[in-house]
LONUTOR-485329 format. One record per residue (C-alpha): residue number from 1; x, y, z; residue in three letters. Coordinates in Angstrom, 1 decimal. Last residue first. Example, Ala and Ser with C-alpha at 12.3 -4.5 7.8 and 13.67 -1.06 7.14 Angstrom:
2
+-----+--------+--------+--------+---------+
| num |     c1 |     c2 |     c3 | residuo |
+-----+--------+--------+--------+---------+
|   2 |   13.7 |   -1.1 |    7.1 |     SER |
|   1 |   12.3 |   -4.5 |    7.8 |     ALA |
+-----+--------+--------+--------+---------+
***
This chain:
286
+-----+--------+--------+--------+---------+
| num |     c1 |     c2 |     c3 | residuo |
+-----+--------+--------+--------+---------+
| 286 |   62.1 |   99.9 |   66.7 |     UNK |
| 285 |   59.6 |   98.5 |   69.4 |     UNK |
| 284 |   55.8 |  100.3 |   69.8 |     UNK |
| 283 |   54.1 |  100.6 |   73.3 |     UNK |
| 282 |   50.6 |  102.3 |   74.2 |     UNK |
| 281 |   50.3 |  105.2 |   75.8 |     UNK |
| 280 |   47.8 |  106.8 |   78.2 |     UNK |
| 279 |   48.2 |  109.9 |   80.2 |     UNK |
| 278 |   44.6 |  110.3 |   83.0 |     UNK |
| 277 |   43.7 |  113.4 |   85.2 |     UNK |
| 276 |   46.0 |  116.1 |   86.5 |     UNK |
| 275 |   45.0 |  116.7 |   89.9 |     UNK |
| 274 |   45.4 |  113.3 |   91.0 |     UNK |
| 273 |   48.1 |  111.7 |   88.9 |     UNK |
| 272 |   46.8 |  108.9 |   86.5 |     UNK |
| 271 |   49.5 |  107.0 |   84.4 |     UNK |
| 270 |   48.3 |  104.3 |   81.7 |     UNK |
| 269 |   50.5 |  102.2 |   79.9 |     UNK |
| 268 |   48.7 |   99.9 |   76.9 |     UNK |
| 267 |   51.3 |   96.9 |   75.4 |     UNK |
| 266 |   51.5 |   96.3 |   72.5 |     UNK |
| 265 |   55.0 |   95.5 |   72.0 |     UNK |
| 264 |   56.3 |   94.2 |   75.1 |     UNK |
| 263 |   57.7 |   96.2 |   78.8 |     UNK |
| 262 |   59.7 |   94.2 |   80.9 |     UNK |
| 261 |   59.3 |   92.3 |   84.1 |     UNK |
| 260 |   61.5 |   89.8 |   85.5 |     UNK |
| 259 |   63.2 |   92.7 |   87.9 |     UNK |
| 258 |   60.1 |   94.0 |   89.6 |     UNK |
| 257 |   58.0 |   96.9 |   88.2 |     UNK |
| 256 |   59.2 |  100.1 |   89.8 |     UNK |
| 255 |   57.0 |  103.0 |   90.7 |     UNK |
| 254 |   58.6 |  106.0 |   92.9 |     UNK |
| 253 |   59.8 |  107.9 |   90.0 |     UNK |
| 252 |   61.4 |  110.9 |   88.9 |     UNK |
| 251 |   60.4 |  114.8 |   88.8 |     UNK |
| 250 |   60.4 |  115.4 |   85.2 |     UNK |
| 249 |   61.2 |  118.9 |   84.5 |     UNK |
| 248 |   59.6 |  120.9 |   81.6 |     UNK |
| 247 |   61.5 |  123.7 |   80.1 |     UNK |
| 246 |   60.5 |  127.3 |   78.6 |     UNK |
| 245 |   61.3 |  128.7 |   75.5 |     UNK |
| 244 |   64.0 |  130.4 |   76.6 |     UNK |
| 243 |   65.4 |  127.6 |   79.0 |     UNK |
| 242 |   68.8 |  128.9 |   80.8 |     UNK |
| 241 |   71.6 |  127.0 |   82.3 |     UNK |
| 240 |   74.0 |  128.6 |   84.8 |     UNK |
| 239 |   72.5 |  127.0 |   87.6 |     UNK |
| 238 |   68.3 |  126.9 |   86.5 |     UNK |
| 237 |   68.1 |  122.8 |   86.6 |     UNK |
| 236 |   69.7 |  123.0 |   90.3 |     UNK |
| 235 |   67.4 |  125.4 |   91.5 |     UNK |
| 234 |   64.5 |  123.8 |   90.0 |     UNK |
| 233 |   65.7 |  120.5 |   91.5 |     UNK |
| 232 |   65.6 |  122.0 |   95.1 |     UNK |
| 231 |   62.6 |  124.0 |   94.6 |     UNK |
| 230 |   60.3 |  121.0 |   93.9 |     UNK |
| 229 |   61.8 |  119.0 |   97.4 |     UNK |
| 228 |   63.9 |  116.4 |   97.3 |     UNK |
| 227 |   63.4 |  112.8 |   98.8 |     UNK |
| 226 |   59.9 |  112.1 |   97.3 |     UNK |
| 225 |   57.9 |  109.8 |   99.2 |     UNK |
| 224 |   55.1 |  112.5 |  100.2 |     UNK |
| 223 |   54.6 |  112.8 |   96.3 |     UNK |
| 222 |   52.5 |  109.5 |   96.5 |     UNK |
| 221 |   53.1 |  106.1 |   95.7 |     UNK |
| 220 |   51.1 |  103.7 |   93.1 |     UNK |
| 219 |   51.4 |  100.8 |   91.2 |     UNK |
| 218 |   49.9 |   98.3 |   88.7 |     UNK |
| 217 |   51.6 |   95.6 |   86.6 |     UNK |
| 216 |   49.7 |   92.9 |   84.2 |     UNK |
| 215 |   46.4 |   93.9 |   83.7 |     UNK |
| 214 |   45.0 |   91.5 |   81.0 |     UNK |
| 213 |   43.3 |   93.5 |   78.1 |     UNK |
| 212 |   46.0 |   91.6 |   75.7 |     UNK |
| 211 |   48.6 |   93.2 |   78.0 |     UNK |
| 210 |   47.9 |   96.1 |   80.4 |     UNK |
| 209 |   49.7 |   98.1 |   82.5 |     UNK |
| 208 |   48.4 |  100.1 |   85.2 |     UNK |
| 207 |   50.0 |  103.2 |   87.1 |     UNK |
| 206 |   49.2 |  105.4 |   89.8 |     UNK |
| 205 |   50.5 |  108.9 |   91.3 |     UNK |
| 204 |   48.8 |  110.4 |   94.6 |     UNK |
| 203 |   48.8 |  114.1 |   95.0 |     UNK |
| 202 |   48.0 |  114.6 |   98.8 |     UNK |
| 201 |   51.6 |  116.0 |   99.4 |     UNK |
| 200 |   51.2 |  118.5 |   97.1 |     UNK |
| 199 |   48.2 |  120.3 |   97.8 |     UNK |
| 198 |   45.6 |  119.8 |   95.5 |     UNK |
| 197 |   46.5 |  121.3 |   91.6 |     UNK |
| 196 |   44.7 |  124.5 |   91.2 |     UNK |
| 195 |   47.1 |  127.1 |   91.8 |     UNK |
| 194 |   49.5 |  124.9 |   89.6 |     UNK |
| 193 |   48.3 |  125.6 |   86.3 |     UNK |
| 192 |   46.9 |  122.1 |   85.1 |     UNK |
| 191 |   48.6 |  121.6 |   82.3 |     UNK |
| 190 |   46.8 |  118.4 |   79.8 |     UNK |
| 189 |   47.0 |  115.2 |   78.7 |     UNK |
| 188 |   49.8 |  114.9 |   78.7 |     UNK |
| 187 |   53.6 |  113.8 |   78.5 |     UNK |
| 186 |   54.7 |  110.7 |   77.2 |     UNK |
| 185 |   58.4 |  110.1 |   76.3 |     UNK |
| 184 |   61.5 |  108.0 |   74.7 |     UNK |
| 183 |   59.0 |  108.2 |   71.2 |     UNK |
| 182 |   62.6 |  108.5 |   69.4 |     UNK |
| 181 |   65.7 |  108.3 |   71.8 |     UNK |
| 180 |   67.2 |  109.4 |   74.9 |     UNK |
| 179 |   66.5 |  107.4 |   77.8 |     UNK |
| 178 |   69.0 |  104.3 |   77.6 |     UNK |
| 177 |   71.2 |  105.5 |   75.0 |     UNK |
| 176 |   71.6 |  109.0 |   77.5 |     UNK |
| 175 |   72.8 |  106.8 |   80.3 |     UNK |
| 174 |   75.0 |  104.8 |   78.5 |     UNK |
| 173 |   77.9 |  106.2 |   81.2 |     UNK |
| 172 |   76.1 |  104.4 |   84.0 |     UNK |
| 171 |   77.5 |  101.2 |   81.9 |     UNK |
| 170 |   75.2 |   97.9 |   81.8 |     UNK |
| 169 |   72.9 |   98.6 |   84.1 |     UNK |
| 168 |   71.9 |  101.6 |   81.6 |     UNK |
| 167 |   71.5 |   99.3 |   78.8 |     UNK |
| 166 |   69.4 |   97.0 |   80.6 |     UNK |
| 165 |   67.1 |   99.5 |   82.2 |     UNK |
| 164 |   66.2 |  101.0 |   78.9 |     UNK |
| 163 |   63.5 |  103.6 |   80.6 |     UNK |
| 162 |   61.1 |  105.2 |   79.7 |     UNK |
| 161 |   60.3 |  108.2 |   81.7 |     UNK |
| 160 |   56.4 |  108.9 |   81.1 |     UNK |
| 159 |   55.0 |  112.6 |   82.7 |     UNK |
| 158 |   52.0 |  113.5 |   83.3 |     UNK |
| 157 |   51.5 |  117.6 |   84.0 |     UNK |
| 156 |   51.8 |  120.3 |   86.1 |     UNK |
| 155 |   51.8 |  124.0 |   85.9 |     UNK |
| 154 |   53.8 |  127.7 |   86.1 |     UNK |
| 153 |   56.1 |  126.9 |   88.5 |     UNK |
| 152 |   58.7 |  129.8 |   87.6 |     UNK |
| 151 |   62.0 |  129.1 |   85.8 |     UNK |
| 150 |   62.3 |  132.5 |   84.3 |     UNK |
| 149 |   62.0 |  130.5 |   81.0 |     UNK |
| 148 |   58.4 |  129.0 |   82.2 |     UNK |
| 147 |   58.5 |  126.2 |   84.2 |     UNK |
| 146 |   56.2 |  123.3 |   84.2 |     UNK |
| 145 |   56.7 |  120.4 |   86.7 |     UNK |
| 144 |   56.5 |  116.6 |   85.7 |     UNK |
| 143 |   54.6 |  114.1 |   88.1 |     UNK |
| 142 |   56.2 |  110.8 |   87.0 |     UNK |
| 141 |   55.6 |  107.3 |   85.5 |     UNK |
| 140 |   58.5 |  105.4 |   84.8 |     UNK |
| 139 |   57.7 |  103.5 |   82.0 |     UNK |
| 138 |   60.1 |  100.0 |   82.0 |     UNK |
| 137 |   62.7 |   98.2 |   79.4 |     UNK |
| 136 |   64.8 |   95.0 |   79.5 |     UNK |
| 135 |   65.4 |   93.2 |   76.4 |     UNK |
| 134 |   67.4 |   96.5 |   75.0 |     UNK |
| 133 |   69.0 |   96.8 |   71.4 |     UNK |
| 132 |   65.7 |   97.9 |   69.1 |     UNK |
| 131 |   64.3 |  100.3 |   71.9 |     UNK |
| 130 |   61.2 |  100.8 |   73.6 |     UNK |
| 129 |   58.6 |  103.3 |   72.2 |     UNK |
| 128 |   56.0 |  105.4 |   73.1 |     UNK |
| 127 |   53.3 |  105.2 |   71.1 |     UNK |
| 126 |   49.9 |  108.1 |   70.7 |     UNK |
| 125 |   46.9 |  107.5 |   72.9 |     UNK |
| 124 |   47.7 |  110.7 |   74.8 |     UNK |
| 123 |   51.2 |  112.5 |   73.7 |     UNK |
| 122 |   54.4 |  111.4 |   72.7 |     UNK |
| 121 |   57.8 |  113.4 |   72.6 |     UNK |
| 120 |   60.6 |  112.7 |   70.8 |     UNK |
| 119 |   60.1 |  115.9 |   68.4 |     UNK |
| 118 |   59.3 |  117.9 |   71.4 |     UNK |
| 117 |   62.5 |  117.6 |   72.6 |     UNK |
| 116 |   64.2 |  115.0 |   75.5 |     UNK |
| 115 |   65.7 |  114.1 |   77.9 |     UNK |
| 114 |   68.3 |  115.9 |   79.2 |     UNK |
| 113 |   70.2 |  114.7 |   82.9 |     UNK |
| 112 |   69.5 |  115.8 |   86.1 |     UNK |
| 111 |   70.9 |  113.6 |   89.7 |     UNK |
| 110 |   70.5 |  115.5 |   92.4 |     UNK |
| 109 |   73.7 |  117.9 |   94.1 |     UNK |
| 108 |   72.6 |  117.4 |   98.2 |     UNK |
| 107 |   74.2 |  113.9 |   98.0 |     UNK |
| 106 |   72.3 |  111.2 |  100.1 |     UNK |
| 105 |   70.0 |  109.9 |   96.5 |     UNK |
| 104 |   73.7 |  110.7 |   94.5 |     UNK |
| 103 |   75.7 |  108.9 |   96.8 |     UNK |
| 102 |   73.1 |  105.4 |   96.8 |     UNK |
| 101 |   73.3 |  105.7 |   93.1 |     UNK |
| 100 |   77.1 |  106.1 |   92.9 |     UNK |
|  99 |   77.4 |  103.1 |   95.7 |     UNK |
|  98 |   75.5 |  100.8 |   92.9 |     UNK |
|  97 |   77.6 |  101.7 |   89.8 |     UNK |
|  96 |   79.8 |   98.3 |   90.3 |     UNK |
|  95 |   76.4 |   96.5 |   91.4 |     UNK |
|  94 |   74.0 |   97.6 |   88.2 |     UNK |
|  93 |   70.2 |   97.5 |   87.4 |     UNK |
|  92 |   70.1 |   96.6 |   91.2 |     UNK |
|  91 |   71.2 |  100.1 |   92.5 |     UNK |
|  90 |   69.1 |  101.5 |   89.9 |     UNK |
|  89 |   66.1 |  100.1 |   90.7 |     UNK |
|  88 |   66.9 |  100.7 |   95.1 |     UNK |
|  87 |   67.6 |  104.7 |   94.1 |     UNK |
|  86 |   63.9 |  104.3 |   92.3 |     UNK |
|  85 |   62.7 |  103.1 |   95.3 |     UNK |
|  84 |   63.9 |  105.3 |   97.7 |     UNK |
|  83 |   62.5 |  108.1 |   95.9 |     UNK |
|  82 |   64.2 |  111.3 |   94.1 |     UNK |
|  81 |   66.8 |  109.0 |   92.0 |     UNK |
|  80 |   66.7 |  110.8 |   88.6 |     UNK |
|  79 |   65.4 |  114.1 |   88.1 |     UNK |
|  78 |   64.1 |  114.8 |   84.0 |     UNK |
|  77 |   64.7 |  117.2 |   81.6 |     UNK |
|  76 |   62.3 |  118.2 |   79.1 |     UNK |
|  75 |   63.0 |  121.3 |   76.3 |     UNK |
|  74 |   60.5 |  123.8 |   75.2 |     UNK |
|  73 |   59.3 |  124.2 |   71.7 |     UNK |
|  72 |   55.7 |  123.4 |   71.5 |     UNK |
|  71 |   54.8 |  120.8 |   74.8 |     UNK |
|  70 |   51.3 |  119.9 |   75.8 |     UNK |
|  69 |   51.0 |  116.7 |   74.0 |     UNK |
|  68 |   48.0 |  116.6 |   71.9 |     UNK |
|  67 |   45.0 |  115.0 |   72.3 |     UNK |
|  66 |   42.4 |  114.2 |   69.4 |     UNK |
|  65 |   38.7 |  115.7 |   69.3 |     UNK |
|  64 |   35.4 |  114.8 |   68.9 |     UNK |
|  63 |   35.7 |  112.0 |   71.9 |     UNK |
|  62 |   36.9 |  115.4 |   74.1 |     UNK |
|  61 |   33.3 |  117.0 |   73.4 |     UNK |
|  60 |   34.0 |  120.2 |   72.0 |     UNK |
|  59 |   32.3 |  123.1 |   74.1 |     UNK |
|  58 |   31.6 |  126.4 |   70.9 |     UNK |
|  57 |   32.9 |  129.7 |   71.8 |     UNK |
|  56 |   31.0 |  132.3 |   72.5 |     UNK |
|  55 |   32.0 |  133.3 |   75.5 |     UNK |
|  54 |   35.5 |  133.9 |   74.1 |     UNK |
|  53 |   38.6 |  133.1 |   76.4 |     UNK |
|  52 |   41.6 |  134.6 |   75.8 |     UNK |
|  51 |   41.7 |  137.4 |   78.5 |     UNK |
|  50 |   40.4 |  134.6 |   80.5 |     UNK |
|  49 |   43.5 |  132.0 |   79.6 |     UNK |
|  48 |   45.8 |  135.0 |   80.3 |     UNK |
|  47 |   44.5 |  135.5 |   83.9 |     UNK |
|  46 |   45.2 |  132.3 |   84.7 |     UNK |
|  45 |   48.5 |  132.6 |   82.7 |     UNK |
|  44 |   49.8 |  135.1 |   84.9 |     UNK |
|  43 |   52.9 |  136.9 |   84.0 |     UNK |
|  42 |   52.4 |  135.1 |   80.5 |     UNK |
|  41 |   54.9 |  132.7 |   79.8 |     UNK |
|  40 |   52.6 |  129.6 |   79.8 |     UNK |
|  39 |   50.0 |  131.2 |   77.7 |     UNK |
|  38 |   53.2 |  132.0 |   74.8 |     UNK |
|  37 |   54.0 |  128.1 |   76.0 |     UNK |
|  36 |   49.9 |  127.3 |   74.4 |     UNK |
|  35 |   50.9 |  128.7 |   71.6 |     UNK |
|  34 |   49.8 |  131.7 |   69.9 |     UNK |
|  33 |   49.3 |  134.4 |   72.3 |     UNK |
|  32 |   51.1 |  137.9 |   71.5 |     UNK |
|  31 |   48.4 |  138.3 |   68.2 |     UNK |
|  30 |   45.4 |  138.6 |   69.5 |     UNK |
|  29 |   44.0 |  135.2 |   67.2 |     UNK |
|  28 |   44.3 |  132.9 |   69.8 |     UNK |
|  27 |   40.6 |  133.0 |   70.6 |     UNK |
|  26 |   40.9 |  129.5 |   73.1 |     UNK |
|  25 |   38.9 |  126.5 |   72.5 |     UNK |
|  24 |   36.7 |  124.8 |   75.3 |     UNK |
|  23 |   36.8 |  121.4 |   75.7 |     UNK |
|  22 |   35.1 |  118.9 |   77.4 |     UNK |
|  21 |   34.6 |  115.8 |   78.9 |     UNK |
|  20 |   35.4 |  117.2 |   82.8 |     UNK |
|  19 |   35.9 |  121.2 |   81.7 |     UNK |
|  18 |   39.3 |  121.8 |   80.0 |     UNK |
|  17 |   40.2 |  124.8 |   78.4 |     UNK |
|  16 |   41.9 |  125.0 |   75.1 |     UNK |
|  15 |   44.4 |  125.6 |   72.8 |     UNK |
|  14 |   44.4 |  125.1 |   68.8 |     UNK |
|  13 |   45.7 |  122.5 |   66.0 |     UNK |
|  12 |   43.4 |  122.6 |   62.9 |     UNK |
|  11 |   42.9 |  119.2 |   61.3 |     UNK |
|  10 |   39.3 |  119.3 |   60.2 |     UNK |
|   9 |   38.5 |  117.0 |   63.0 |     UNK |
|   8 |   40.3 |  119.1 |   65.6 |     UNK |
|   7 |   43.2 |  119.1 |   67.1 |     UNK |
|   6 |   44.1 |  119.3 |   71.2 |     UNK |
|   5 |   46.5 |  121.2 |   72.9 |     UNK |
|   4 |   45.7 |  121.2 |   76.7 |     UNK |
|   3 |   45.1 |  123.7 |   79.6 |     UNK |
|   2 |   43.5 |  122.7 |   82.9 |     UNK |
|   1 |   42.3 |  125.2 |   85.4 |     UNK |
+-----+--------+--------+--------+---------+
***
């Protein structure tokens, strides 16, 4: 079952169920389910969604309608580090930090850091952004886990890390310039509520992006290649921290363009995890 926010031509924002191209609305109107997190929270949202679901209701086509990101007022945090690759990125973005970034991928503690609200968050079609002061910036694209605020794996969705690689090379400790900022993330397009993703370590993750309609990067890797396991970086979020509204956790990244390359203006990212179906973003400079 996939869940997404979506708005309609008149300009109402609702919730709704996804069926291939499209999109069944949701009758929030009993009250305790509003938002799509209130869904989320449920003690089952599976069960939630068909308490909610009116047989009535009209199928939108998914052309009539524009994608939202799937994210009211819960935080996003992301995992640094998780795949070989990404611990080989970072050891290259800077050689006097390099040993901390080999530690931290050996190191049973991971690497977690805050990334972002809502308000910085992008959804399908809409821009991310890459920042005013960096010449060197990437997407990382990554499988990001939905938790509810008892920290149970509630869903999946896209996730899109950007990354300042240049100001982070520079000083570990401008971590938070590097990824924190406005448009810093994609999430979308939908939730799939994790009984129906595939297993795990089938879920393949694949990137393309274009320039000008010219493919200039693609990638792919699978969740096999990750280093930590889902309930390790749960755990580790959860100790002494708590997420009321609910939190979404960015898993990290196993998809590195090489060193010469670096993101441009107009440029179109697009992230497909199986499972999940297609984020796309296209890139804006402050």
């Amino acid at each position: 079952m996939k869940l997404a926010k979506f708005r309609r031509a008149n300009g109402e924002e609702t919730v709704g169920v996804i069926d291939g191209v499209h999109v069944t609305p949701l009758s929030l109107t009993a009250g305790q389910y509003e938002t799509l997190a209130d869904i989320l929270e449920s003690d089952n949202p599976a069960t939630t969604v068909e308490f909610l679901t009116d047989a009535a209701a009209e199928r939108l086509s998914l052309a009539e309608v524009t994608m939202l990101a799937p994210i009211d007022q819960q935080e996003v945090w992301a995992a640094g580090v998780t795949y070989r690759r990404s611990k080989q990125a970072r050891m290259d973005e800077s050689e006097s930090a390099a040993r901390f970034y080999d530690m931290v991928y050996e190191a049973p503690r991971p690497e977690l850091f805050y990334k972002a609200n809502a308000l910085r968050v992008s959804g399908p079609n809409a821009p991310v952004r890459i920042r005013a002061d960096s010449k060197w910036n990437v997407p990382e694209p990554e499988l990001a886990l939905v938790l509810n605020s008892r920290l149970n794996l509630v869903g999946y969705t896209i996730g899109n890390d950007m990354s300042s690689r240049d100001i982070e090379g520079e000083n570990p400790l401008y971590l938070p310039q590097a990824k924190v900022y406005f448009q810093c993330c994609g999430l979308g397009p939908c939730v799939t509520l994790a009984n129906a993703m595939p297993p795990i370590g089938e879920v393949e993750i694949r990137i393309t992006i274009s320039r000008s309609d010219i493919d200039v990067f693609a990638g792919e890797t699978n969740l096999r290649q990750m280093a930590r396991t889902f309930d390790e970086l749960i755990d580790y979020l959860g100790r002494d921290n708590t997420f009321p509204n609910g939190v979404f956790l960015l898993t990290g990244t196993g998809i590195v363009p090489a060193d010469d390359f670096t993101l441009r203006k107009g440029d179109r990212i697009e992230i497909s995890i199986d499972g999940i179906g297609t984020l796309v973003n296209h890139v804006v400079q402050g």
